[in-house]
DRENKETI-537482 format. One line per 5 residues: number of its first residue (from 0); for each residue z, x, y of C-alpha. Coordinates in steps of 0.02 Angstrom, whole numbers. Layout:
<sites>
NUM> Z:X:Y | ... .
</sites>
This chain:
<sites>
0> -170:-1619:-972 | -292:-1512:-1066 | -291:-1428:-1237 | -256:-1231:-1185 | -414:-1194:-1258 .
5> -499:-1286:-1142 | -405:-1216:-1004 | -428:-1012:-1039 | -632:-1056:-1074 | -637:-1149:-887 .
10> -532:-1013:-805 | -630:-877:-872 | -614:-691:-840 | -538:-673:-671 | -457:-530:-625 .
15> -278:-552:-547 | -233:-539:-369 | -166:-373:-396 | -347:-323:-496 | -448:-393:-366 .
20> -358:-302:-227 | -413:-125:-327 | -566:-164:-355 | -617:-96:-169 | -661:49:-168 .
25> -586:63:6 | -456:-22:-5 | -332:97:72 | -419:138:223 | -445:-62:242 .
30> -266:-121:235 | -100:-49:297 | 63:-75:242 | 162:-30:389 | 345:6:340 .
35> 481:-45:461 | 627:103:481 | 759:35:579 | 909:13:508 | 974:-151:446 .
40> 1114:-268:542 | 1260:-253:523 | 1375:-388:440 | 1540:-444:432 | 1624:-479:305 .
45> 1775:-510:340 | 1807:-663:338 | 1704:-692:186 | 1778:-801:66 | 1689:-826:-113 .
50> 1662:-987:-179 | 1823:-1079:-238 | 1945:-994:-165 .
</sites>
């Protein structure tokens, strides 16, 4: 274990995932986020019983 101090001056400045992602200037001709339209499946429920019954 280490004194929290200690721990923010060794981590630093990073930027988070999210940050570091945004920080291309491309970045949205770099990555796609296809989006998947079919429909979901269908379920049964039925014979769905909860949980101490």
């Amino acid at each position: 274990m280490i004194d929290i101090a200690e721990y923010r001056r060794l981590k630093g400045d990073a930027p988070d995932f999210g940050r570091f992602l945004l920080a291309d200037p491309d970045w949205e001709e770099d990555i796609e986020f296809p989006r998947n339209r079919d429909l979901p499946r269908e379920v049964d429920f039925t014979d769905f019983e909860p949980d101490g019954a």
